[in-house]
C-alpha positions as CSV (number, residue, x, y, z in Angstrom):
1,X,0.0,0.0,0.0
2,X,2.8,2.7,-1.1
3,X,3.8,4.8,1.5
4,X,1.4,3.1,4.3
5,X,3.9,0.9,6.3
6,X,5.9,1.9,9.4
7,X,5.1,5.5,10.6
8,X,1.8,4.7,10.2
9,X,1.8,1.5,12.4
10,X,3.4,3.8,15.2
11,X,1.0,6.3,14.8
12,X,-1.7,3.9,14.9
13,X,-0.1,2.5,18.1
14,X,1.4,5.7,20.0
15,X,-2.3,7.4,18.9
16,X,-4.2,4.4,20.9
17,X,-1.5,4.2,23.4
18,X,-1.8,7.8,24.7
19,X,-5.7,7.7,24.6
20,X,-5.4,4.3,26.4
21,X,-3.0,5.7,28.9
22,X,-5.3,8.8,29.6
23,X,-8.2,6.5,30.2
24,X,-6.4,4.0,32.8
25,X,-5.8,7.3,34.8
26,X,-9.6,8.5,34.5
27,X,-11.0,5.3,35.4
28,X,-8.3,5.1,38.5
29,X,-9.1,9.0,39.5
30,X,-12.8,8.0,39.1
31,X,-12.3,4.8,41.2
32,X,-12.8,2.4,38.8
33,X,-9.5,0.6,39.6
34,X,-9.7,0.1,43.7
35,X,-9.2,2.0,46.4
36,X,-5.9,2.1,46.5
37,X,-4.0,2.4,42.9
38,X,-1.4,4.1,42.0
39,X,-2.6,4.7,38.3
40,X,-4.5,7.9,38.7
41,X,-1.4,10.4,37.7
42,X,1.5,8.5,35.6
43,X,-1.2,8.3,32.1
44,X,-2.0,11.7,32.1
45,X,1.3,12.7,32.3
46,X,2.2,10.9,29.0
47,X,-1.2,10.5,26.9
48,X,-1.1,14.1,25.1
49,X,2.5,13.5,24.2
50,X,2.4,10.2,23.3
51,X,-0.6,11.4,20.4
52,X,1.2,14.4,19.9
53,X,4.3,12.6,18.5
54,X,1.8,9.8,17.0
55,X,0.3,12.8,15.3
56,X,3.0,14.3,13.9
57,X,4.3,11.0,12.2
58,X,0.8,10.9,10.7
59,X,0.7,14.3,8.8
60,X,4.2,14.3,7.7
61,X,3.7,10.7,6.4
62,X,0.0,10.6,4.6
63,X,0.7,14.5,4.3
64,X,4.1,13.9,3.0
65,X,4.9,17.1,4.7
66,X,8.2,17.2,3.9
67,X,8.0,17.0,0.2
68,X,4.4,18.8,-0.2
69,X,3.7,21.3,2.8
70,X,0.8,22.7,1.1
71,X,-1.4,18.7,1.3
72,X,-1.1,19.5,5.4
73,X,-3.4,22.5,5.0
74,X,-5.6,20.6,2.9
75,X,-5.6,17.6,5.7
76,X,-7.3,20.1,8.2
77,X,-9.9,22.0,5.1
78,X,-11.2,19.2,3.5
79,X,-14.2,18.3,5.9
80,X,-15.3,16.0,3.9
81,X,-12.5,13.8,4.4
82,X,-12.3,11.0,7.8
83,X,-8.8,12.1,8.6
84,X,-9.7,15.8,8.4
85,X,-11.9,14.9,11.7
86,X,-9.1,13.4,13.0
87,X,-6.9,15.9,13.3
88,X,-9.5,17.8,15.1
89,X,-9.8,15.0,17.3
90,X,-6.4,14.7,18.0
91,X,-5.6,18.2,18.1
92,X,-8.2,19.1,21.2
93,X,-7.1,15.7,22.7
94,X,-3.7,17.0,23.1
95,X,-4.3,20.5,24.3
96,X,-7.0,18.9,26.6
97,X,-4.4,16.6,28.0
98,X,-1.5,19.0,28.4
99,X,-4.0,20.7,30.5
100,X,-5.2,17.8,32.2
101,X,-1.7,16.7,32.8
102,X,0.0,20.1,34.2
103,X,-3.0,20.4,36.6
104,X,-2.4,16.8,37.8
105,X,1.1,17.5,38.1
106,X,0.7,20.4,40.2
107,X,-1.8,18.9,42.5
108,X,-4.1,21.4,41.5
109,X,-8.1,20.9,41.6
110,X,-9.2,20.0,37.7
111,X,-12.4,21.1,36.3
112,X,-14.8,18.5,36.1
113,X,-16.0,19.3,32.4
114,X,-12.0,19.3,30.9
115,X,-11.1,15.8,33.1
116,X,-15.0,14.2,31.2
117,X,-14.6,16.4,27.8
118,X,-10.6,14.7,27.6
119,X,-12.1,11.3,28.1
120,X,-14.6,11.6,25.6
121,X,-11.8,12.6,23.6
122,X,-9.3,9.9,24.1
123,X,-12.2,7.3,23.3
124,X,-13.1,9.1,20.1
125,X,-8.7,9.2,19.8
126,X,-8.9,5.3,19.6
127,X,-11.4,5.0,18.0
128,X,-10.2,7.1,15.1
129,X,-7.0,5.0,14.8
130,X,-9.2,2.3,13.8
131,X,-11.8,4.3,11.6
132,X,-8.6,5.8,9.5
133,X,-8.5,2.1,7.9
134,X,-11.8,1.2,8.1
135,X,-13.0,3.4,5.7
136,X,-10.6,2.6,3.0
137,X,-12.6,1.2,0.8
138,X,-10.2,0.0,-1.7
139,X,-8.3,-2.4,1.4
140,X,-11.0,-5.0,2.4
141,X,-8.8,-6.6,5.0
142,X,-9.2,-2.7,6.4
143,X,-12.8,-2.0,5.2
144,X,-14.9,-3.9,8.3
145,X,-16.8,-2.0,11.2
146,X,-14.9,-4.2,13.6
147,X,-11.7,-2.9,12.7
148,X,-12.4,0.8,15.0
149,X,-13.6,-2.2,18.5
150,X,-10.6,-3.9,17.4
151,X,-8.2,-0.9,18.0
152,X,-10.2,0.6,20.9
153,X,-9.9,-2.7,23.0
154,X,-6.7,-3.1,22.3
155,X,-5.9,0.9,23.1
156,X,-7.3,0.7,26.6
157,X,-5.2,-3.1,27.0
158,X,-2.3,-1.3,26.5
159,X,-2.5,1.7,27.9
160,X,-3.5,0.0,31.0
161,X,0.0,-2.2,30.7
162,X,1.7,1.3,29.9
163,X,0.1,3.3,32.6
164,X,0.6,0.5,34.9
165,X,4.3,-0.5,34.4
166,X,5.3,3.7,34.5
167,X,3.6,3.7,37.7
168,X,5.3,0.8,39.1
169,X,8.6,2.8,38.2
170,X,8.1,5.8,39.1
171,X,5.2,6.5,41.6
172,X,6.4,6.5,45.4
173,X,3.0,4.3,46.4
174,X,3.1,0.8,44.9
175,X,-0.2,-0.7,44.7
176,X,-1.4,-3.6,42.6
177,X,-5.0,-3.5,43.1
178,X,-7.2,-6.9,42.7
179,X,-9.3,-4.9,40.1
180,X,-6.8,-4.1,38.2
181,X,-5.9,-7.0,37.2
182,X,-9.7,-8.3,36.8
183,X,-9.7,-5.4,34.3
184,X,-6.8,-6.5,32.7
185,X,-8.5,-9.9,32.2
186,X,-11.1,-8.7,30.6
187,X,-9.5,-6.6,28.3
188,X,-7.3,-9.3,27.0
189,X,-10.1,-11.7,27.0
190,X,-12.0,-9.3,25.0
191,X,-9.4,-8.6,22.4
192,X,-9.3,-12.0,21.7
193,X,-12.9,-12.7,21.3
194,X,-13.0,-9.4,18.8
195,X,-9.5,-10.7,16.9
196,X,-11.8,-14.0,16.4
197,X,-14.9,-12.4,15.1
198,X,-12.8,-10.1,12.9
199,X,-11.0,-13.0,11.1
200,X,-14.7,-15.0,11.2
201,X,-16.2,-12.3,9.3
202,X,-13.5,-12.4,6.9
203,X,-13.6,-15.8,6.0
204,X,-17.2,-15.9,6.3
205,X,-16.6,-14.2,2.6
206,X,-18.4,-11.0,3.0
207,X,-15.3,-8.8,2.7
208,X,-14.7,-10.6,-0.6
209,X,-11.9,-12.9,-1.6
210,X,-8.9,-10.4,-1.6
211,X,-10.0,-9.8,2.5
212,X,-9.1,-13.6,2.8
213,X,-5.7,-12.8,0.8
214,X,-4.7,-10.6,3.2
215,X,-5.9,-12.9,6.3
216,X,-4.0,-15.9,5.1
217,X,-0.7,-13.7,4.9
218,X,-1.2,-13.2,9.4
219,X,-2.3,-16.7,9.5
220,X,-0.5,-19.0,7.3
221,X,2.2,-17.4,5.0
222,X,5.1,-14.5,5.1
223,X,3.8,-12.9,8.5
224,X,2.1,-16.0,10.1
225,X,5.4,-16.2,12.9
226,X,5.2,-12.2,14.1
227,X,1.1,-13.1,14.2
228,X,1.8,-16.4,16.1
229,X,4.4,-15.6,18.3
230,X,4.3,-11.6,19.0
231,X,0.6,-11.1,19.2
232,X,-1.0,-14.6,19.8
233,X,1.9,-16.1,22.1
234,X,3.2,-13.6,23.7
235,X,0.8,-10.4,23.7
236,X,-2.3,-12.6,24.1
237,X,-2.2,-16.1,25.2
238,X,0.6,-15.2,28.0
239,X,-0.9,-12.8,29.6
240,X,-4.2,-14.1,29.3
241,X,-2.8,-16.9,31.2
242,X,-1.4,-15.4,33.9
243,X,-4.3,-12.7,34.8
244,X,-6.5,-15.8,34.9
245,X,-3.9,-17.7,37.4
246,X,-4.1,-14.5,39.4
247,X,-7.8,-14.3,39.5
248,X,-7.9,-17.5,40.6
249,X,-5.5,-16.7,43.4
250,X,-7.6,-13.7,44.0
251,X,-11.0,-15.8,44.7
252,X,-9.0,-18.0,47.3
253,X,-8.0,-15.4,49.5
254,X,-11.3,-13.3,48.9
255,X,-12.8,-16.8,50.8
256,X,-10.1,-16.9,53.1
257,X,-11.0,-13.0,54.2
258,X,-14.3,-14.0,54.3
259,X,-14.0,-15.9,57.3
260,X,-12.5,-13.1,59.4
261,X,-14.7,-10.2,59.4
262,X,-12.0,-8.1,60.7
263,X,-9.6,-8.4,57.6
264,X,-12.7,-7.8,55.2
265,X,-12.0,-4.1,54.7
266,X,-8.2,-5.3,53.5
267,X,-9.5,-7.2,50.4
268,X,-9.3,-4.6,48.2
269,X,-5.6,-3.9,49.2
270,X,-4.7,-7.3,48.2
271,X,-2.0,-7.4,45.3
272,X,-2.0,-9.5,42.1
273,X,-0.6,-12.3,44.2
274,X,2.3,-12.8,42.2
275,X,6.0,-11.2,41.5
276,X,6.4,-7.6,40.4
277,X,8.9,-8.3,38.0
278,X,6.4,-11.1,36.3
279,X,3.6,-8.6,36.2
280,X,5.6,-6.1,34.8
281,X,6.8,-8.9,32.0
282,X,3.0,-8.9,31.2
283,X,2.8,-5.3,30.8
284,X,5.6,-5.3,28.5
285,X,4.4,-8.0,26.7
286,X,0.9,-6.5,26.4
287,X,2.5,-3.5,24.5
288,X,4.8,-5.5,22.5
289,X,1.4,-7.1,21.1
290,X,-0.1,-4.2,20.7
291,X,1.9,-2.7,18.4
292,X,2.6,-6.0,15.9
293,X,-1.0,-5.7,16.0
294,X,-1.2,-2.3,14.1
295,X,2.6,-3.3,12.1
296,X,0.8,-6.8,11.0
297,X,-2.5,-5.3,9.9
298,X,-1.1,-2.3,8.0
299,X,1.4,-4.7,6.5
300,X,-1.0,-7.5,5.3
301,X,-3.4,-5.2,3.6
302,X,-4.0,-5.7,-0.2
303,X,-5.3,-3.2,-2.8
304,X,-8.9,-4.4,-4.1
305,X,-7.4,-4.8,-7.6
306,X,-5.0,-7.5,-6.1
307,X,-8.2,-10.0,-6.4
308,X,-8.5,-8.5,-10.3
309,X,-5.2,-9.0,-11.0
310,X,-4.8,-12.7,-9.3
C-alpha cells in the first residue's frame, strides 16, 4: 500500500497508546481501579504527548509534509475527508491533555468538564485509529466496522499495561490492586474474542476474496510467525494466562478474608498475588502485542485490484 507501512503502524499505536493511557488514569481518578491504585497520575502525564508525536508522524507521512507542505493544510480543510476529523480530534485531545496533565502534576483541583470532555476525547482518539483504515474502501482486509472495536480494545489493553508499568517505576506508592488486574482480564479476553470475530467475518466471505488474501498472509504465510508468536503467544495467550492464574489466586483469598470479618475491609488492598517483575513482564508483553498488531495489519493489507489482478 505505497507509502502506508511503518510510521503509520506507530501512529496507529502511539495514537491508541496515549488515549489508552489517559483513560487508565480516568478510570483510576474516578475509582474504577480500587481504592488504593497508583494509576491515577503516571497516564495523564504521558497520553497528550504520546498522540502528539503519533500525530505528527501521521501528517508528515500521509501528508508527506516534507515534500508537499501545502497537502497539510488541505488535511485540516477538507471536511469531507475522515482524517480531516481526526486531526480535530487529536488536536483538542492533546491540548486537553497537556491541560489535564499540568494540573495533575501540580496537584491542582481540575475542572470536572476538561477531566470528562478529555475522556470523551481519548475514546473518540482510539477509536479514530481504527476508523482511518476502516473506511478505505479500496483495502478490504481494512474495510470492516470491527476494525475501529478492534483498535479501541486493544488501546485501553495497552494503555492500562503502559500506565501500569510507569507507575510501578516511578510512583512513590506501589499498589497492585485486585481490580486491576480483573480489568486486565477482561481486556485481554475481549481482544481475543474481537480478533476471532474479525477473522470469522472475513472468512465468512463478506469482505470478498482479496479480504481472505490478506488474512491468510497473518495466518499462514510470510507474517504467520510475528502473528503467532508476537501477538498470539506472547501479547495474548501469556498474559491471558497469567491474569487468569491470578484471578484464581484472588477468589482464594477473597474466601479466606471471608471468614474473618476483621480483615474484610483489606480485600481490596490485596496485590495481584504474584512477583512484580512477572507482572511487569506482562505489561511489556501486552504493548509488544499491541503494536505488531497495528505493524501486522497495516502490512497484510492488499489493494482491491489484487483479487482483479490474481
Amino acid at each position: 500500500m505505497g507509502h502506508w507501512g511503518w510510521l503509520i503502524a506507530i501512529y496507529l499505536f502511539l495514537g491508541g497508546l496515549g488515549a489508552g493511557a489517559y483513560l487508565t488514569s480516568f478510570a483510576a481518578e474516578k475509582g474504577l481501579l480500587g481504592k488504593t491504585t497508583n494509576l491515577n497520575r503516571v497516564g495523564y502525564y504521558v497520553s497528550a504527548p504520546l498522540v502528539a508525536i503519533g500525530a505528527f508522524l501521521l501528517i508528515f507521512d500521509l501528508g508527506q509534509g516534507l515534500k508537499k507542505p501545502w497537502l497539510i493544510i488541505n488535511m485540516f480543510l477538507n471536511f469531507s475527508s475522515v482524517m480531516t476529523w481526526g486531526i480535530y480530534i487529536l488536536s483538542a485531545f492533546i491540548f486537553v491533555g497537556l491541560i489535564k496533565g499540568y494540573f495533575v502534576w501540580k496537584k491542582k483541583q481540575t475542572p470536572d468538564i476538561l477531566t470528562y470532555v478529555g475522556a470523551i476525547l481519548a475514546l473518540s482518539t482510539a477509536a479514530y485509529t481504527g476508523m482511518l483504515l476502516a473506511v478505505v474502501e479500496g483495502v478490504p482486509f481494512w474495510n470492516s466496522y470491527l476494525m475501529p472495536v478492534v483498535f479501541v480494545v486493544s488501546a485501553l489493553s495497552t494503555g492500562l499495561s503502559l500506565t501500569s508499568l510507569l507507575a510501578h517505576l516511578f510512583e512513590e506508592h506501589q499498589a497492585h490492586e485486585a481490580r486491576v488486574n480483573q480489568v486486565h482480564l477482561g481486556l485481554v479476553g475481549t481482544e481475543i474474542a474481537v480478533l476471532a470475530a474479525f477473522f470469522a467475518l472475513i472468512y465468512s466471505g463478506s469482505q470478498g476474496t482479496v479480504a481472505k488474501l490478506s488474512a491468510n498472509l497473518l495466518l499462514s504465510e510470510s507474517l504467520a510467525i510475528p502473528f503467532w508468536l508476537l501477538l498470539v503467544a506472547i501479547g495474548l495467550v501469556g498474559p491471558l494466562v497469567y491474569y487468569v492464574q491470578q484471578s484464581r489466586g484472588q477468589k482464594k483469598v477473597l474466601s479466606a478474608m471471608k471468614e474473618n470479618d476483621s480483615q474484610s475491609s483489606e480485600v481490596s488492598k490485596s496485590g495481584a498475588g504474584g512477583s512484580s517483575k512477572i507482572v511487569l513482564l506482562c505489561d511489556g508483553a501486552v504493548m509488544i502485542g499491541g503494536l505488531t498488531l497495528r505493524c501486522l495489519i497495516v502490512f497484510a493489507a492488499l489493494p482491491v485490484w489484487n483479487g482483479l489482478l490474481g
